[in-house]
N, CA and C of each residue as an Amber inpcrd file, in Angstrom:
protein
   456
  96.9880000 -22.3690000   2.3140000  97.3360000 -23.7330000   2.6190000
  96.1610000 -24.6250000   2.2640000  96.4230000 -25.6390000   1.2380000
  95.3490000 -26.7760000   0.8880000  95.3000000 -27.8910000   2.1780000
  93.8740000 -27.8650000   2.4960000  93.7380000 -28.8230000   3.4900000
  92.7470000 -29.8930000   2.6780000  92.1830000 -31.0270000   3.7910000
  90.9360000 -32.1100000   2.9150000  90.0040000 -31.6220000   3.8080000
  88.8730000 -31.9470000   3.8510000  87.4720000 -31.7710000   4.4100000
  87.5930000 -32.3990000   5.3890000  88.2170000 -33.5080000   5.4410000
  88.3620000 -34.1060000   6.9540000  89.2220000 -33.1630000   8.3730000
  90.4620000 -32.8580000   7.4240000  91.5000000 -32.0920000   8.2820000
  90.5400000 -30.6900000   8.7930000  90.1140000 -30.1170000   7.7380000
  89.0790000 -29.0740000   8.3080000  88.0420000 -29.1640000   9.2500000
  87.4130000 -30.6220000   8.9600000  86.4030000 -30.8230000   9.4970000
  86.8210000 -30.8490000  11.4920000  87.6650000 -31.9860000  11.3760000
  88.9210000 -31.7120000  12.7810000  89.1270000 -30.7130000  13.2210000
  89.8110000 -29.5680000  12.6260000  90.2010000 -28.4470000  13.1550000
  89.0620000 -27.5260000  13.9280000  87.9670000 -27.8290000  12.9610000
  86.5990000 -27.0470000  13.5980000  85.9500000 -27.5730000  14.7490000
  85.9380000 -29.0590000  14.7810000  85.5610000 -29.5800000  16.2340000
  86.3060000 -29.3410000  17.2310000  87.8060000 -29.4130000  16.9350000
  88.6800000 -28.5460000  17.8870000  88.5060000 -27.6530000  18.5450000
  88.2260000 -26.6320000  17.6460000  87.9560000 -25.5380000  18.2990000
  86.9100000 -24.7990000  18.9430000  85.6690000 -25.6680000  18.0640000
  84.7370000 -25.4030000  19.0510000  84.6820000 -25.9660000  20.0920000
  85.4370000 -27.4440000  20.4540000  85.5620000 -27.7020000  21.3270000
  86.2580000 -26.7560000  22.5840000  87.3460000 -26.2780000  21.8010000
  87.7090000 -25.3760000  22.8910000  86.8670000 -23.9330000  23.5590000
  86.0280000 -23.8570000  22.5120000  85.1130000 -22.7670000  22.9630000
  83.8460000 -23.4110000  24.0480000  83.7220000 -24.4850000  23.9940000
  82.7180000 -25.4490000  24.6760000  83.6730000 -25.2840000  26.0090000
  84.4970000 -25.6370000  26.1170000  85.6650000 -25.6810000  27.2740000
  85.3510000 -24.7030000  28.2520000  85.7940000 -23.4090000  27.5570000
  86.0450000 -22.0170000  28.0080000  84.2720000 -22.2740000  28.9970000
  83.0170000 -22.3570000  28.1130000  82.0700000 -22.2050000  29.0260000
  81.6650000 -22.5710000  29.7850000  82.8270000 -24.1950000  29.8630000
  82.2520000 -24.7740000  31.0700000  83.1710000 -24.4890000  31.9920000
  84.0120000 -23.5360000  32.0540000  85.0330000 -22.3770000  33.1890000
  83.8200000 -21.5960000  33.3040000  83.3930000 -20.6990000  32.9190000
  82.4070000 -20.0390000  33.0540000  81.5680000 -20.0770000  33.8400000
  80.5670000 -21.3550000  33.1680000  79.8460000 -21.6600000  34.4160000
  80.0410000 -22.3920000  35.9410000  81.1170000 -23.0510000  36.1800000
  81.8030000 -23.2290000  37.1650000  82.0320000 -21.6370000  37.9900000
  82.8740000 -20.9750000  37.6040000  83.0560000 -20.1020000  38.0200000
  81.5590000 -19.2850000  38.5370000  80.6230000 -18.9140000  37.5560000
  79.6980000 -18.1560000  38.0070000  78.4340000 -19.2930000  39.1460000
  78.8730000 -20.2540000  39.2480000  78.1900000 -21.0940000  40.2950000
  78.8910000 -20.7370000  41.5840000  80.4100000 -20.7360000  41.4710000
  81.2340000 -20.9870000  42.5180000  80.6050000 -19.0630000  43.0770000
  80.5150000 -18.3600000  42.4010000  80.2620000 -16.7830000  42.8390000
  78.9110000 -16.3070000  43.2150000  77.7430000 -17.5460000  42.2000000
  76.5760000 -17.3090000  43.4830000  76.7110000 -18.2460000  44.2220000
  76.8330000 -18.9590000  44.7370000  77.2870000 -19.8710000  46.5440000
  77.8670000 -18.6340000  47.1080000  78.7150000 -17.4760000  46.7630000
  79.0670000 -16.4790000  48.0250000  78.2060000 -15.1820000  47.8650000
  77.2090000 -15.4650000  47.0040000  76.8700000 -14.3080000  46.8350000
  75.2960000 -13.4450000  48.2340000  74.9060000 -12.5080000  48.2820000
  73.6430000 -12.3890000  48.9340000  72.3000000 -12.6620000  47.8060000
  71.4410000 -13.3740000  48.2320000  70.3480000 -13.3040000  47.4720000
  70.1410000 -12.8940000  46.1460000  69.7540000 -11.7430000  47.0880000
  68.9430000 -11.0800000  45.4780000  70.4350000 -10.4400000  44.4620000
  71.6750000 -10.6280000  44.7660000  72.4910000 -10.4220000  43.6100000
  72.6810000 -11.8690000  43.1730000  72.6900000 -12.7130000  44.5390000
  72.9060000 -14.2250000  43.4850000  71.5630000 -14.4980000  42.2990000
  70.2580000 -13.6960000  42.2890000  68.9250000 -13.9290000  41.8300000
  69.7300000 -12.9310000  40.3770000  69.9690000 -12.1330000  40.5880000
  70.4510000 -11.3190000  39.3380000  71.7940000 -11.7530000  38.3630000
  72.6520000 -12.7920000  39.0590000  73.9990000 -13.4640000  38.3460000
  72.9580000 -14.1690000  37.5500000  72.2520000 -14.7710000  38.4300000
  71.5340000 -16.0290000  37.9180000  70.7970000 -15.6580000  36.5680000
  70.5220000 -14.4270000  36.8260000  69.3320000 -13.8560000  35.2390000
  70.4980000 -13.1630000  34.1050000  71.2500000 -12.7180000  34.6840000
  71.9090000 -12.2290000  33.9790000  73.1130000 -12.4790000  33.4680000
  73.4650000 -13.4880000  33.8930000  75.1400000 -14.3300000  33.6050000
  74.7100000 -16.0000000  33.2170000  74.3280000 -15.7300000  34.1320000
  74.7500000 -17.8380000  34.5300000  73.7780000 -18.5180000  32.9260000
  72.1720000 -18.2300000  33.3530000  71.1540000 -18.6860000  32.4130000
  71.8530000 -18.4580000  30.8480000  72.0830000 -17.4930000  30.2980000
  72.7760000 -17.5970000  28.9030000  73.7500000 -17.9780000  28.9950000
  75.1460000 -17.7510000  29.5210000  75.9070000 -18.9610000  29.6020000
  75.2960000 -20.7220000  29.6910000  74.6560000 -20.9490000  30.3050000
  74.0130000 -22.3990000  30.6040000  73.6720000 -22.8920000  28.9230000
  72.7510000 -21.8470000  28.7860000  71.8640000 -22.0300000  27.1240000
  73.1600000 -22.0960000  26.2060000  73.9850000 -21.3160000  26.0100000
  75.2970000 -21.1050000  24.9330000  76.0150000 -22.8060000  24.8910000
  76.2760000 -22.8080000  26.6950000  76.9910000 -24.1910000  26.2270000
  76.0440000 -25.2770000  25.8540000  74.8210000 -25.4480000  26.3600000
  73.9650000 -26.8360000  25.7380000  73.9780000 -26.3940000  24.0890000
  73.7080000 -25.0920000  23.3590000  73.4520000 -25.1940000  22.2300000
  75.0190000 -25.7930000  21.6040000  76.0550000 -25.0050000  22.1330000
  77.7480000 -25.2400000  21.5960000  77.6130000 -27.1210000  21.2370000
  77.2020000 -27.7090000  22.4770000  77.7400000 -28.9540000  22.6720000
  76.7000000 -29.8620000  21.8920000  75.3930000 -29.1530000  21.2310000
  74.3500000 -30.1960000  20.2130000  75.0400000 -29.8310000  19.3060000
  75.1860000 -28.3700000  18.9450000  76.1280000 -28.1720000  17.4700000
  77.1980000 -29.2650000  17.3200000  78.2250000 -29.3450000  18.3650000
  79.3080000 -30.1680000  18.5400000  78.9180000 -31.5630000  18.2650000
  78.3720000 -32.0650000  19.0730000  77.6570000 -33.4690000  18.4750000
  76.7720000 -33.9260000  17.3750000  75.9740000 -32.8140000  16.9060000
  75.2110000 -33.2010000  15.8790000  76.0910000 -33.0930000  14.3400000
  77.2680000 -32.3060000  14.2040000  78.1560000 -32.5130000  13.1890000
  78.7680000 -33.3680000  13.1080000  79.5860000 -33.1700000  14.3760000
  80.2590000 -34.9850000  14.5350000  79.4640000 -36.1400000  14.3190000
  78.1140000 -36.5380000  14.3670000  77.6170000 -37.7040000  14.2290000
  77.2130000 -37.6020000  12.3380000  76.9490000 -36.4090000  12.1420000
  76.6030000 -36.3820000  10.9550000  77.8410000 -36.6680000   9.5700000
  79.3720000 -36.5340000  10.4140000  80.3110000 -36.9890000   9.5630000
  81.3710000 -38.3020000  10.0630000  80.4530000 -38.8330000  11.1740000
  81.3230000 -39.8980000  11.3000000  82.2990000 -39.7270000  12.3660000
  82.1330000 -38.5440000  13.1460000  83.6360000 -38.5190000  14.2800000
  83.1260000 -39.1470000  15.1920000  83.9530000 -39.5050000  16.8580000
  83.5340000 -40.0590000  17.6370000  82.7030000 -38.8210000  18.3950000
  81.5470000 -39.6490000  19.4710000  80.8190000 -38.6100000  20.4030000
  81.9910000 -38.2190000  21.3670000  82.1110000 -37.1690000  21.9140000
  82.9190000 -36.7090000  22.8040000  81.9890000 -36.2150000  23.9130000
  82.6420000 -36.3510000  25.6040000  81.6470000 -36.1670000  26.4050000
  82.5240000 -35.0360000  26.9620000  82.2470000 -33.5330000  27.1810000
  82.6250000 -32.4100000  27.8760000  82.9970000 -32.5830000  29.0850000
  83.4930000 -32.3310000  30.0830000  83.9950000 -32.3910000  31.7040000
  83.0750000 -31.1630000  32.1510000  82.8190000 -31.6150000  33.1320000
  82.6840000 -30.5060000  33.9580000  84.0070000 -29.5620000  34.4290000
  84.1190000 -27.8860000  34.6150000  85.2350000 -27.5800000  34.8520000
  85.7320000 -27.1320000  36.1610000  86.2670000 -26.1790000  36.5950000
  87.2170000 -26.6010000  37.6390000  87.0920000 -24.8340000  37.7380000
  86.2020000 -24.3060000  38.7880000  86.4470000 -22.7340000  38.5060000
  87.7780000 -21.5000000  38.7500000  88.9920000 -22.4480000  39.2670000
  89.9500000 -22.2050000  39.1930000  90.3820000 -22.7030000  40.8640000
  91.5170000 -21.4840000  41.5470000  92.0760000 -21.4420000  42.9080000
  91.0370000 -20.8990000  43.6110000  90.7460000 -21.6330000  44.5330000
  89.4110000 -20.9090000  45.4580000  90.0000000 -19.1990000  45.4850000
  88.9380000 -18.5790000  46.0840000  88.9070000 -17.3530000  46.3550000
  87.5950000 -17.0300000  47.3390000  88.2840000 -16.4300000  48.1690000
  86.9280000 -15.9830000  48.9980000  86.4890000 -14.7530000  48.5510000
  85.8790000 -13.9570000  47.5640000  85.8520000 -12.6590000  47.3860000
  85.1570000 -12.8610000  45.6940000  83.8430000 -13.1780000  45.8680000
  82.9030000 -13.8710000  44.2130000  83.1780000 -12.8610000  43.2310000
  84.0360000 -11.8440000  43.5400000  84.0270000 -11.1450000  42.4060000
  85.1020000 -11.5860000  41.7980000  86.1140000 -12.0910000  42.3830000
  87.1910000 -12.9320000  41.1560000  86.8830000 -14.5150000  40.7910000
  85.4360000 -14.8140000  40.9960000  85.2190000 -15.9140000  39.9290000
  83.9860000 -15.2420000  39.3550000  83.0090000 -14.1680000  39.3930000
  82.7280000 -13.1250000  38.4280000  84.0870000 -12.8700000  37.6050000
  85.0330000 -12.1500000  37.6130000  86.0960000 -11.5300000  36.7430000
  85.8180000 -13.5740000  35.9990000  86.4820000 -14.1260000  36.5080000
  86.7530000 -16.1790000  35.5540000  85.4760000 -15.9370000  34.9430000
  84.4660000 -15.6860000  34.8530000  83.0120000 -16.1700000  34.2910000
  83.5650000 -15.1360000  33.1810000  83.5900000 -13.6610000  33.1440000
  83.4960000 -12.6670000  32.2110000  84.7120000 -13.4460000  31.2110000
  85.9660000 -13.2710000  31.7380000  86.5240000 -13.7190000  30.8160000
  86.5580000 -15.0930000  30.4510000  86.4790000 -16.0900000  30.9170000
  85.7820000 -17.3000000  30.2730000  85.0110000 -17.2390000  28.9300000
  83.9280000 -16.6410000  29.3330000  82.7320000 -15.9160000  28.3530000
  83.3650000 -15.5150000  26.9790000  84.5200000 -14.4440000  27.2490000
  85.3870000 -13.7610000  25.9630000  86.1590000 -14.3510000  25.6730000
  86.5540000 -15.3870000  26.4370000  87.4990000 -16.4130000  25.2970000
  86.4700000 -17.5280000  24.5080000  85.4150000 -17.9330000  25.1390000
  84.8560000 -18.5750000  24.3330000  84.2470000 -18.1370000  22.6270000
  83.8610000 -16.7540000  23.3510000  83.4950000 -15.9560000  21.9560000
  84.1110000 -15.5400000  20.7350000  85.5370000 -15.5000000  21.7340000
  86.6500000 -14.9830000  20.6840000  87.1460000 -16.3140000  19.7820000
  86.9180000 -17.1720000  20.2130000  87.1670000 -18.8470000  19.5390000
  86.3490000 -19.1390000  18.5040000  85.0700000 -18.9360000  18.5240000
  83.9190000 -18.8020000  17.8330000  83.7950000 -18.0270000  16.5370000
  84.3280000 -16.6330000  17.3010000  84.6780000 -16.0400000  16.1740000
  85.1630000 -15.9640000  15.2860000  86.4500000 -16.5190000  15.9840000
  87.4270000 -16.6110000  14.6970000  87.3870000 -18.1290000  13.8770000
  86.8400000 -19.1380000  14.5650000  86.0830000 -19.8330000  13.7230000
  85.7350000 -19.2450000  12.9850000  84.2380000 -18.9030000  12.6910000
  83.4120000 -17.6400000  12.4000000  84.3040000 -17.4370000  11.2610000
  85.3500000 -16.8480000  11.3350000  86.3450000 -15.8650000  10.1550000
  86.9710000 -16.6340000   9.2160000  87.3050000 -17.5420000   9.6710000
  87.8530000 -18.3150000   9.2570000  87.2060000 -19.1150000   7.7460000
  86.1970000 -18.9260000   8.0360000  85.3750000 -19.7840000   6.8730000
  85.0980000 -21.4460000   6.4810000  86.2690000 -21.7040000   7.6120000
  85.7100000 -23.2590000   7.8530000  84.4940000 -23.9310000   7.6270000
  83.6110000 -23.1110000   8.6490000  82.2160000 -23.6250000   8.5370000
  80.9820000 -23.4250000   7.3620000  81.8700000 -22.6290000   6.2200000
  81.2100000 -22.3970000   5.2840000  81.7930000 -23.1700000   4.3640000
  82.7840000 -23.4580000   4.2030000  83.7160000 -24.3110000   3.6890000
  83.6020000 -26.1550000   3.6910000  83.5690000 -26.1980000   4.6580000
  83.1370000 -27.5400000   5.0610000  82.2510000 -28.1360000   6.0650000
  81.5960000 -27.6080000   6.3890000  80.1960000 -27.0980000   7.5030000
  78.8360000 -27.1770000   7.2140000  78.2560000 -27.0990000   7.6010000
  76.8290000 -27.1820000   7.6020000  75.6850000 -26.2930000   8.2510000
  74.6760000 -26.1560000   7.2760000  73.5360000 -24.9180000   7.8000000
  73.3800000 -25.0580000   9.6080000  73.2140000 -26.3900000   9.8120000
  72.9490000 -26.5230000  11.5620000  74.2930000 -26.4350000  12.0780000
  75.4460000 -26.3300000  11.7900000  76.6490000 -25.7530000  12.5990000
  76.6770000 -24.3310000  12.3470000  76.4920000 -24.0590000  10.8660000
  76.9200000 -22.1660000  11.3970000  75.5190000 -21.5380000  12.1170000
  74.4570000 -22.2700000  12.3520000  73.2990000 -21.6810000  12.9620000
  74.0100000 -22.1820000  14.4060000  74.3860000 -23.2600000  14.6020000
  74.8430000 -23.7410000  16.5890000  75.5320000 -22.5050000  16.8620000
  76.6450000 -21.9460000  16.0250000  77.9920000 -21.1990000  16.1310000
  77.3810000 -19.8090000  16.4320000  76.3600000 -19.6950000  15.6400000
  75.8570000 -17.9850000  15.6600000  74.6950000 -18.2350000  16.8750000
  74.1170000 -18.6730000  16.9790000  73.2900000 -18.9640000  18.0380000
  74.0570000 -19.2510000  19.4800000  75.4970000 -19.5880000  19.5680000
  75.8360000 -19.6990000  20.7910000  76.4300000 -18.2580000  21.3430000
  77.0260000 -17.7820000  20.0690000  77.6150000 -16.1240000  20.3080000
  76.2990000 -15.2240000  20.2090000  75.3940000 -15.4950000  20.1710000
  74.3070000 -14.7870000  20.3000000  73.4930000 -14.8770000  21.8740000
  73.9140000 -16.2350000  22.2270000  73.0700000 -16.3860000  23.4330000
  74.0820000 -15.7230000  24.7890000  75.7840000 -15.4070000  24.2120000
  76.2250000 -14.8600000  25.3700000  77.0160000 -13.4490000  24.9740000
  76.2480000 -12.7740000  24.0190000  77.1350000 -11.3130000  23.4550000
  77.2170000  -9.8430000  24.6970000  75.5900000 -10.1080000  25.5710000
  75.6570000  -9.5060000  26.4150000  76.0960000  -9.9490000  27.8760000
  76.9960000 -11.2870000  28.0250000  77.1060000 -11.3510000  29.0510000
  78.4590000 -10.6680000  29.7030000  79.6200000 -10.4920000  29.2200000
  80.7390000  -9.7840000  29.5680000  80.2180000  -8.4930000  29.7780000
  79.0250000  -7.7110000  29.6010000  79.1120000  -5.9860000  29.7150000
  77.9880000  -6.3710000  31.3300000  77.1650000  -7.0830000  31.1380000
  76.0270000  -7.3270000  32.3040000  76.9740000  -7.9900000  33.5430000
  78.3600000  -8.5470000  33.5030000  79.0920000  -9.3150000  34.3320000
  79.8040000  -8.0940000  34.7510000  80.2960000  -7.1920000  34.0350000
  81.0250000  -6.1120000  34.0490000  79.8840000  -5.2590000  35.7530000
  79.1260000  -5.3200000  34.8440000  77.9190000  -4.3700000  35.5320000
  77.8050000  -4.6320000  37.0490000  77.3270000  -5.9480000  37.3060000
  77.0480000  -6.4910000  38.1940000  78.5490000  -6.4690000  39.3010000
  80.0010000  -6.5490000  38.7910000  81.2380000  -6.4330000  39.3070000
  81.3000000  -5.3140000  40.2270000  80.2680000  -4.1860000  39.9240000
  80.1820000  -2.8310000  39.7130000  79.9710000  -2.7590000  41.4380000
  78.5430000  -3.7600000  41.4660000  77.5890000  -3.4060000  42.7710000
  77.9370000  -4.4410000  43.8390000  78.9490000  -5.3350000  43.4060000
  79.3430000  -6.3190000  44.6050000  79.8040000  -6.1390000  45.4410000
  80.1650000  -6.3420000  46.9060000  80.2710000  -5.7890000  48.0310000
  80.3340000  -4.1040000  48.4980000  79.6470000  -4.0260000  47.5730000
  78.7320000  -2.0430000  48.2580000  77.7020000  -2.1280000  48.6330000
């Protein structure tokens, strides 16, 4: 399918937008799970979940803005998100953070595959794109982990 550089250009802010989305479920969620957590596991979400998530979305959202300004789209301002239906029990907004995390990645990716960003993109977007799936590749197996030792 023939598209223009613009229509592409759209589709890719889209979607990274939607991958920007997903992390700010994420981190909602993994905030909402250390507030119930004890200490020193909320000290370990914190090193091991939350902090690269945090870093992924600030890098997602300069990538996001610094293309857009560089072709003319409007600035868009992210929401804060909504970590879902309360739950008393942090391991099901652990489970929202993990998968949050893998949908964002999986968005990215297939960006990523897609070739968009090589296509009509730029060296500082496919570096934002690989640099944001880089800053959270280990967080779904370390979220996994941590799921492991929560209320034992």
């Amino acid at each position: 399918m023939a598209y223009t550089s613009a229509e592409a250009r759209t589709r890719m802010l889209g979607d990274l937008a939607g991958a920007i989305e997903q992390l700010a479920v994420a981190i909602a969620s993994l905030s909402e799970a250390y507030e119930s957590l004890d200490e020193e596991t909320a000290d370990a979400l914190e090193q091991a979940m939350f902090r690269p998530v945090q870093s992924a979305y600030g890098r997602a959202k300069r990538a996001y803005a610094t293309f857009a300004a560089r072709h003319g789209y409007p600035e868009r301002v992210f929401e804060a998100a909504s970590p879902g239906a309360h739950a008393a029990d942090p391991r099901i907004y652990l489970e929202r953070g993990v998968e949050a995390v893998e949908a964002a990645d999986q968005r990215i990716a297939e960006l990523q595959d897609s070739l968009l960003p090589v296509d009509v993109g730029d060296p500082e977007l496919r570096a934002g794109l690989s640099g944001t799936r880089a800053a959270i590749a280990d967080v779904p197996a370390r979220g996994r982990r941590l799921l492991r030792t929560v209320g034992r």
